[in-house]
ZALUM-574722 format. One line per 8 residues: for each residue x, y, z of C-alpha. Coordinates in steps of 0.2 Angstrom, whole numbers, plus 5000, padded with zeros to 4 digits. Each point is the difference from the previous one (the first is absolute). Layout:
X Y Z; ...
! end
This chain:
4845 5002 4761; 4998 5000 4980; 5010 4984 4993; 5015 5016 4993; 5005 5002 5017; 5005 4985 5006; 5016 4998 5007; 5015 4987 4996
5002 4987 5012; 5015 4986 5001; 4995 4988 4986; 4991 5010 4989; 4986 5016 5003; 4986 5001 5014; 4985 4990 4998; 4984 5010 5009
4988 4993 5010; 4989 4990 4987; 4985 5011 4992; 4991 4983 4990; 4983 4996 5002; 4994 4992 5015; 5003 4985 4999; 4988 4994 5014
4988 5013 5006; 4991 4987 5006; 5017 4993 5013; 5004 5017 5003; 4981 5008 5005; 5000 4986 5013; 5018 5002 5007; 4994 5018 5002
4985 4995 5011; 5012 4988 5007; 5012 5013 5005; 4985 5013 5007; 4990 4983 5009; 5015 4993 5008; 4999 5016 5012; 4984 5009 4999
4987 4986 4998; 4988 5005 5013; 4999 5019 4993; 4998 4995 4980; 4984 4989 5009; 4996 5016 5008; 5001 5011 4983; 4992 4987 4993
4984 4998 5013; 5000 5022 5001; 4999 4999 4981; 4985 4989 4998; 4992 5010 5015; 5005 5018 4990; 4992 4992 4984; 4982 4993 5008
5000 5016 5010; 4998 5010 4982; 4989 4986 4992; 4987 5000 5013; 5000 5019 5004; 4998 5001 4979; 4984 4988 5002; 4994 5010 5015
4995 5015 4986; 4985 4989 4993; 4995 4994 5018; 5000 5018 5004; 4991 5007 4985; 4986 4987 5000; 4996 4996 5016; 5005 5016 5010
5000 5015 4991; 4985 4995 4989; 4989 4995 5014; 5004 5017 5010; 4996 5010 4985; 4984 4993 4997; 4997 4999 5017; 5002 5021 5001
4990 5002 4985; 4985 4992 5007; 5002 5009 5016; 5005 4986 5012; 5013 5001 5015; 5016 4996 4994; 5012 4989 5007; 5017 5003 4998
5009 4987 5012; 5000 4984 4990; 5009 5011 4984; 5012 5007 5016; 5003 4982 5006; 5001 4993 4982; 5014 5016 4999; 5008 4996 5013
5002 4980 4996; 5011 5007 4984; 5009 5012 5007; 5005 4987 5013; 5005 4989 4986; 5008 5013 4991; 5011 5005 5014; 5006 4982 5000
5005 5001 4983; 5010 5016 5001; 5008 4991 5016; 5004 4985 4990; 5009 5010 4987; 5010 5011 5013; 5006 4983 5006; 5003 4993 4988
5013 5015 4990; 5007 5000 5017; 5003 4984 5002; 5007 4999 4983; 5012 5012 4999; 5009 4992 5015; 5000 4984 4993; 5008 5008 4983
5011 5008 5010; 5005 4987 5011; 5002 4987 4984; 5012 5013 4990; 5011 5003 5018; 5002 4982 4999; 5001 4995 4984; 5015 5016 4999
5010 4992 5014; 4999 4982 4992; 5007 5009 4983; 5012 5010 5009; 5007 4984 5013; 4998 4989 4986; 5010 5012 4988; 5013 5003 5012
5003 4981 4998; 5003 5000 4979; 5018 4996 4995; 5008 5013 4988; 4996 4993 4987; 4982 5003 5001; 5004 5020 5000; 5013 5000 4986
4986 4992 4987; 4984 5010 5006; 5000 5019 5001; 4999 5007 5013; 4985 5012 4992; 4989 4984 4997; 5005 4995 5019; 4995 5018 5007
4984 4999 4991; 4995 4982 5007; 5000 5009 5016; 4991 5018 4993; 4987 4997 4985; 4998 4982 5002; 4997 4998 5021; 4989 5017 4997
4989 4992 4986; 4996 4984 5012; 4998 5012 5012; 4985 5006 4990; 4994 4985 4995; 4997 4994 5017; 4996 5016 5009; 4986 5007 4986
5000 4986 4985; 4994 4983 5011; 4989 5009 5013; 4991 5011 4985; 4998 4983 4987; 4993 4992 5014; 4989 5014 5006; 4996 5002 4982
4995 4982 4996; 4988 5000 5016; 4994 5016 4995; 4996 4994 4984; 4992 4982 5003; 4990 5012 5015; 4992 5014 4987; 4997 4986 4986
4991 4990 5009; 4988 5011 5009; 4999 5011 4983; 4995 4982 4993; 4986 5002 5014; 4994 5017 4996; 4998 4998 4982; 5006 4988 4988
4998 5012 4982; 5009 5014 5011; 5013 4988 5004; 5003 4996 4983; 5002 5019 4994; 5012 5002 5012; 5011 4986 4997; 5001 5006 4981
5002 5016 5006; 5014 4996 5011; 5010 4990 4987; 5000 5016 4989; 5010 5006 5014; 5012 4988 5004; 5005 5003 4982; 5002 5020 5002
5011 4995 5018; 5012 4991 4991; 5006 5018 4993; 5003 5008 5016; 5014 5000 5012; 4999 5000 5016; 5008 5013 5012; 5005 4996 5017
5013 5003 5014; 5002 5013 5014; 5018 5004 5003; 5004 5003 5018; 5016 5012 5006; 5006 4987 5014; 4996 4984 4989; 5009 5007 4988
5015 5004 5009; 5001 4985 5009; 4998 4988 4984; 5016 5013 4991; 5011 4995 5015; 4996 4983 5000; 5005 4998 4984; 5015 5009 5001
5006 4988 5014; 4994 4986 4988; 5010 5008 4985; 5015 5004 5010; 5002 4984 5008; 4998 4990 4981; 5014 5015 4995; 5011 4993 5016
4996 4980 5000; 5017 4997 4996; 5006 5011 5016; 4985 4995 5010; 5005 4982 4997; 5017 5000 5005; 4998 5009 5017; 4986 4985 5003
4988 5016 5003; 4984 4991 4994; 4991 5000 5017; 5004 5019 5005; 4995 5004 4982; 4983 4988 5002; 4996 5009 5017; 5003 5016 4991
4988 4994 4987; 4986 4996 5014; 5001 5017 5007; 4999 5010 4984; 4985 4987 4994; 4991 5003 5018; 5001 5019 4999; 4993 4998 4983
4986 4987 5004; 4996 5013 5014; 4997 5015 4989; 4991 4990 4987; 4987 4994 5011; 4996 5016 5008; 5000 5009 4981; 4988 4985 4993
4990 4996 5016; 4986 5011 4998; 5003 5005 4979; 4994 4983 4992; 4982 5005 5007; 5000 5016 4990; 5003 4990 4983; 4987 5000 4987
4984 4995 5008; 4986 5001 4984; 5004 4995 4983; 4995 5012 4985; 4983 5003 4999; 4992 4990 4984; 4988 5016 4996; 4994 4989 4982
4997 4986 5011; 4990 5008 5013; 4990 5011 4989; 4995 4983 4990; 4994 4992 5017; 4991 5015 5006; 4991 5001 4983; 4997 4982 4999
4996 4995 5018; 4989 5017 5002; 4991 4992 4985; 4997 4984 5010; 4995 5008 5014; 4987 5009 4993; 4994 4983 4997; 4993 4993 5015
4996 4984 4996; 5017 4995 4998; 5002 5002 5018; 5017 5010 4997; 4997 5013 5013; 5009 5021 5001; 5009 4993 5014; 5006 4988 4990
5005 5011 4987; 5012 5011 5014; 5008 4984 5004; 5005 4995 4984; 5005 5015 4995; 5012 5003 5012; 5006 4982 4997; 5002 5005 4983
5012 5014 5006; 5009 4990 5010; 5002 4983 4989; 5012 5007 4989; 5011 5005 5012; 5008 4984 5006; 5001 4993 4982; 5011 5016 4996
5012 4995 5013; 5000 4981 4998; 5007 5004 4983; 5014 5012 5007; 5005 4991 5014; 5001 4986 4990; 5014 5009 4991; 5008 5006 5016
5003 4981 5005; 5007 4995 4984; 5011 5016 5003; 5004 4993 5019; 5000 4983 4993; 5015 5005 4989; 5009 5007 5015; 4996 4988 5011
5010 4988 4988; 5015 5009 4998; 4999 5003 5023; 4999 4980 5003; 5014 4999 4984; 5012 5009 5012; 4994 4992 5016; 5004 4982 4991
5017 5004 4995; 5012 4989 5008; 5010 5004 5014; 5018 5000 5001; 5005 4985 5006; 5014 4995 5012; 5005 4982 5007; 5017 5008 5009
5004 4994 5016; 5016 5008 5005; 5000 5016 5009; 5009 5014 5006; 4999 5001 5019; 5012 5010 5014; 5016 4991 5003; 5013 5000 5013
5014 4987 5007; 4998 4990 5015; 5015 4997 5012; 5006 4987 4990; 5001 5012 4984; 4986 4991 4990; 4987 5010 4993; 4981 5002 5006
4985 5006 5000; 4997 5016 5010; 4982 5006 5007; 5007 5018 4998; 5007 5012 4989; 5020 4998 4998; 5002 5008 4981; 5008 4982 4996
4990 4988 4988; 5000 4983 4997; 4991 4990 4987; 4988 4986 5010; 5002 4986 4989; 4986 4985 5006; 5007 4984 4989; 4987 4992 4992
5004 4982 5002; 5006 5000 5018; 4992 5017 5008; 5016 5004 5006; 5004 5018 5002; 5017 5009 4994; 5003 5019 5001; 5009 5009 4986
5009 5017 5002; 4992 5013 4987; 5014 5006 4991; 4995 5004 4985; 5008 4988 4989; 4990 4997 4985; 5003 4986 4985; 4990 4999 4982
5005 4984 4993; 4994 4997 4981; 4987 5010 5002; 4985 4999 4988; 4986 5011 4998; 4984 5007 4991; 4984 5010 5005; 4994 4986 4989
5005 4986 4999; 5002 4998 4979; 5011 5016 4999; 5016 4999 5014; 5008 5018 5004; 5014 4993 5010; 5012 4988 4994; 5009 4989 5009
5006 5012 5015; 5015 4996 5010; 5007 5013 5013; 5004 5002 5017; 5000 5014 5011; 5010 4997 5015; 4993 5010 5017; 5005 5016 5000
5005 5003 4980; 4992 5011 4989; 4994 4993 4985; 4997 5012 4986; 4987 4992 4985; 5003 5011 4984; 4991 4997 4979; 4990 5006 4993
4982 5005 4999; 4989 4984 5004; 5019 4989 5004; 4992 4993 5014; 5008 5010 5016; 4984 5005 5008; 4993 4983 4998; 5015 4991 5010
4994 5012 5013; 4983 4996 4999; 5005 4981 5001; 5010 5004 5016; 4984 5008 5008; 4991 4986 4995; 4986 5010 4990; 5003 4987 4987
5002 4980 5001; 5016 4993 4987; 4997 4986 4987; 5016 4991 5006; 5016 5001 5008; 5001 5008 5020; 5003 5014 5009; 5007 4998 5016
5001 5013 5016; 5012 4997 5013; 5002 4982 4992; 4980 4998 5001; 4989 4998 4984; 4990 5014 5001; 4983 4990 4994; 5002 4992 5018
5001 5018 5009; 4983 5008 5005; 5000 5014 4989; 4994 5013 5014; 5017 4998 5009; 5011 4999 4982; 4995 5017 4996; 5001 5006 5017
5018 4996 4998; 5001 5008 4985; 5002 5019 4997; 4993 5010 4985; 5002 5017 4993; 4991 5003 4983; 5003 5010 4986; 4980 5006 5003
4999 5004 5018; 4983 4999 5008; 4996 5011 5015; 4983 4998 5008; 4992 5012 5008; 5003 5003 5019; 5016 5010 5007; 5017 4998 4996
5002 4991 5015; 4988 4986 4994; 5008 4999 4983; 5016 4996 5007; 4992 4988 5015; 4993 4990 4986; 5015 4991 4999; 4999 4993 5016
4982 5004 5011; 5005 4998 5018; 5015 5015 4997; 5004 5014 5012; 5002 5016 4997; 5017 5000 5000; 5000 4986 4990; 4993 5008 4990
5011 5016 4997; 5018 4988 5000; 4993 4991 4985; 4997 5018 4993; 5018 5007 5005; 5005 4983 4991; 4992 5001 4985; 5006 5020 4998
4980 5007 5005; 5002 5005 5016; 5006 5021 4994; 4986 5001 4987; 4986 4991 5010; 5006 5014 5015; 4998 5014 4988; 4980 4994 4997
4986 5010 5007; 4997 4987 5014; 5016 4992 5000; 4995 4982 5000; 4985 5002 5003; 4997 5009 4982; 4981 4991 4993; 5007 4990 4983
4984 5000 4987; 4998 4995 4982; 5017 4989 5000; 5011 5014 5007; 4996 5012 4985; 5006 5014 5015; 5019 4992 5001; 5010 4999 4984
5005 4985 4992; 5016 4998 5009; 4994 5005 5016; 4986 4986 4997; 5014 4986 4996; 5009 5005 5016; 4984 4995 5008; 4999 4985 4992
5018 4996 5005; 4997 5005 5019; 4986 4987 5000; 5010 4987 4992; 5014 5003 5016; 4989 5001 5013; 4992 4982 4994; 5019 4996 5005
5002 4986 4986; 5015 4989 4995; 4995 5002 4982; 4996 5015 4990; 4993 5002 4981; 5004 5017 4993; 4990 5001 4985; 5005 5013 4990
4998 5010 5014; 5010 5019 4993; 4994 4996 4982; 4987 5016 5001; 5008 5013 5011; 5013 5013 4992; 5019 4995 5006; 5003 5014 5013
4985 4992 5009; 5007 4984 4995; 5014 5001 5008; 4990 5004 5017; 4990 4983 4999; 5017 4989 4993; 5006 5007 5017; 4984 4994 5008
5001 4983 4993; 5020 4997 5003; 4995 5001 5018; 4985 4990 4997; 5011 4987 4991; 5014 4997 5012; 5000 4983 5007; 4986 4994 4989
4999 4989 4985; 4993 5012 4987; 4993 4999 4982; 5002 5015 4991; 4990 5003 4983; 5008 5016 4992; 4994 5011 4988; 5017 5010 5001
5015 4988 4998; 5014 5012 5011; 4989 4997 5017; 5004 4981 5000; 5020 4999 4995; 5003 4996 5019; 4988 4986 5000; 5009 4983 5006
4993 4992 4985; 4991 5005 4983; 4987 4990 4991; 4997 5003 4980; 4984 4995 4994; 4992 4999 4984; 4984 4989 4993; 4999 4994 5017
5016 4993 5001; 5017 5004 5008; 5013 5005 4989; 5014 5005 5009; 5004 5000 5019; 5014 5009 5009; 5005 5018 5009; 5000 5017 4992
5019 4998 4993; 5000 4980 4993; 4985 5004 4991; 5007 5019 4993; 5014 4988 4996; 4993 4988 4990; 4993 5011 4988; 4981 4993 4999
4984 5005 5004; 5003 5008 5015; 5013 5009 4993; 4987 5005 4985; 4988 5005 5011; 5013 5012 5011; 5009 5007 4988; 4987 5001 4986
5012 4994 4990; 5000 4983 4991; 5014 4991 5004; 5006 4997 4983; 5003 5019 4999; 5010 5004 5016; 5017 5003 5000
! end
């Protein structure tokens, strides 16, 4: 994503993935062979053994021409020309000795592409479900300061380019520096002056390669396919963290992963098994350089007492051909690792980042009351919930009611720590209230949200649920007793049905449609083509915007939560359809303490209480008429008139 494009995160703008230098190609190369040994270690040792085998098969059947020249087809011809019987089954035999070995060869190489590909496939099907697990983990923080383009390419261009290096790049620089050591070394025993013109000959081409480019990649339909859904899934659920987070659906969206990433492992074997053995198999024939050792070791072999023999001479020259080859693709493969290398940085960059962390040890489990009226644990579900609170210093166990009472008590905070955005925070929202938070732009509403969710750890001060600090709650079971509905609402794709059981997995059918009756969905759902049972794709681009929030405010009632967070929730729908969704959400709201962040100030003048924020601090604190009343800021930012001019 080019550096213009970045977005603007809480604290400051979007940081990419880094694009420095590597650092240490040397750390990273080996925590790549790591990362491929730590599975496949017997089949590298088999490409490893078929690659040596592929090579010696060539060199030898090379060396065969001079054996077959000069002490078989020689022989035979001055045999027929002085009229003797000619015996043709030692050439046959000889023949047959090569082909034999050549067979191995070509078997060596089928093995070892084979074998290769599923080792690159298997590698990228792993290393994708540790990215994606291990993603799933980040806090939010990690996605509000990288974008979410340099993320999506990590798992695209990045995964793809190691793909390359270890599927095509390490087996070819390795079959190339045997290759090369193989021919040098048996060119050496042919002829050294030829040797030499070759060499010299070869490094006239190493410097006309560095011009070139080299074309590679086969697209295949099904590959294709599977990798754009993948990373649709991927982009949607970064789009949705927020949402995927506070319904605690990090497993089902992990298992979804796994399915999607299997389906794609599976295509991309089968399309790659058998192509990888059709890649280049000769390098560019040096014309200058052969023509130089034919003239020159034709010249020789004219010259017999040099014992350079015609056979010789076939051998060398085809050597010749094939020497430069290898050389050729040292020097490009060598810039496909540092390519990888580069990608391979920024891959482990992501898989280091620190997980969110969590040292909670209340939770929220089923409650009910025994016979003496107390309150306990229940092994099934009673839709009551009590927060299990295991103390610290004697292990004994209390049970709290959730009721949805929550405390910020001089509350200080920052996305970094030298520049605070809340200062010194003091509100209570007693269970049931609705608490509307109203400023301006960048006042610091969202963030109280945020903090309530625990997305983001404060500098000082508490915050207290049900009369519990929250750091002491496991966040999984905070935020699912907490309810949200965006001003952005992400739909995934699947029914409308599954949108709305996102809320709460295990729902029923009718569960289902009485949270959409609740939220105001149930007529428009009805009128879909399958009902609820209408495919969502690409976010809900089929529903309009207000029919999109409704969803979002059916999966927030089916969750069943004593808390809500409305954020903004109407601020991007027209007001007929507004009026549908406020609907929605007064039944939604009833009996809940709710936090309402309002773009348009005349949905919130019922609200219990009303907090004024601005520069992250609160201002003024009262209902709809105190705060018209005393002619401030709220009154400024109702009326659009300052206060000074009323009257």
């Amino acid at each position: 994503m080019p550096a213009n494009n970045q977005q603007k995160g809480p604290g400051g703008p979007r940081r990419g993935m880094p694009h420095e230098k590597v650092a240490h190609p040397g750390r990273i190369l080996a925590r790549i062979f790591k990362t491929v040994f730590r599975n496949y270690s017997l089949q590298m040792i088999l490409v490893l053994v078929c690659i040596v085998v592929s090579v010696l098969a060539n060199i030898q059947g090379t060396l065969f021409t001079r054996t077959l020249i000069d002490s078989y087809i020689t022989p035979l011809q001055e045999a027929a020309r002085a009229g003797e019987t000619v015996n043709y089954s030692p050439l046959l035999y000889a023949m047959g000795r090569v082909a034999l070995f050549y067979l191995v060869g070509i078997i060596a190489a089928f093995l070892q592409q084979v074998t290769m590909t599923y080792v690159t496939q298997g590698t990228m099907l792993k290393l994708r479900d540790s990215l994606f697990g291990h993603m799933e983990t980040l806090p939010i923080k990690f996605f509000d300061q990288h974008a979410h383009g340099d993320i999506m390419s990590v798992y695209t261009n990045d995964i793809d380019t190691l793909r390359q290096m270890i599927s095509q790049s390490v087996p070819m620089l390795l079959n190339s520096a045997i290759t090369v050591v193989s021919i040098f070394i048996s060119m050496l025993t042919l002829s050294i002056p030829l040797t030499l013109v070759s060499i010299g000959m070869v490094a006239v081409m190493l410097l006309a390669s560095t011009m070139a480019t080299k074309v590679s990649g086969k697209n295949f339909v099904a590959q294709q396919k599977n990798i754009g859904r993948l990373n649709g899934f991927i982009e949607e659920t970064m789009t949705g963290e927020k949402v995927v987070k506070v319904f605690n659906h990090e497993p089902e969206t992990i298992r979804t992963f796994d399915a999607l990433n299997e389906e794609l492992y599976q295509s991309a074997y089968k399309a790659n098994a058998y192509s990888n053995i059709l890649g280049p198999i000769n390098a560019q024939l040096g014309n200058v350089s052969y023509v130089l050792c034919a003239i020159t070791g034709g010249l020789i072999a004219i010259n017999a007492n040099v014992g350079f023999t015609v056979g010789a001479l076939a051998s060398f020259l085809t050597f010749n051909k094939n020497f430069s080859m290898p050389i050729n693709q040292i020097s490009m493969q060598l810039n496909a690792v540092i390519m990888a290398l580069a990608g391979a940085d920024r891959i482990f960059r992501l898989e280091d980042e620190q997980s969110e962390t969590d040292e909670g040890y209340v939770t929220l489990v089923n409650s009910e009351k025994n016979e003496r009226g107390e309150i306990v644990e229940a092994d099934h579900r009673t839709n009551h919930w009590a927060w299990k609170h295991t103390h610290q210093a004697d292990h004994s166990v209390t049970y709290v009611p959730l009721e949805g009472d929550v405390t910020f008590n001089h509350v200080d905070f920052g996305y970094n720590d030298d520049k605070m955005v809340l200062h010194d925070i003091v509100l209570h929202a007693q269970p049931g209230q609705k608490i509307a938070l109203v400023g301006s732009t960048g006042a610091g509403k969202t963030t109280i949200t945020n903090l309530i969710n625990r997305f983001y750890d404060i500098q000082d001060g508490k915050i207290r649920y049900d009369n519990i600090n929250i750091n002491k709650i496991k966040k999984a079971d905070l935020r699912r007793s907490l309810g949200i509905v965006l001003q952005e609402t992400n739909l995934f794709t699947g029914t409308v049905a599954d949108n709305i059981r996102y809320g709460k997995l295990d729902a029923t059918d009718e569960e289902v449609i009485a949270a959409a009756k609740l939220a105001n969905a149930d007529g428009f759902i009805r009128r879909l083509p399958k009902g609820y049972e209408t495919e969502l794709t690409g976010n809900g681009a089929n529903l309009s915007q207000g029919q999109r929030q409704l969803l979002a405010i059916a999966r927030a009632a089916i969750a069943d939560p004593p808390v809500l967070i409305l954020d903004e929730a109407t601020s991007s729908i027209d007001t007929r359809t507004e009026k549908q969704v406020q609907e929605g959400m007064d039944s939604l709201m009833k009996g809940r303490t709710t936090f309402v962040i309002a773009h348009r100030l005349s949905t919130i003048r019922n609200s219990d209480k009303i907090i004024v924020l601005e520069q992250g601090r609160i201002v003024e604190e009262g209902n709809h008429e105190e705060l018209l009343a005393k002619k401030g800021r709220y009154y400024q930012l109702y009326t659009g008139k300052r206060p000074e001019l009323a009257g």
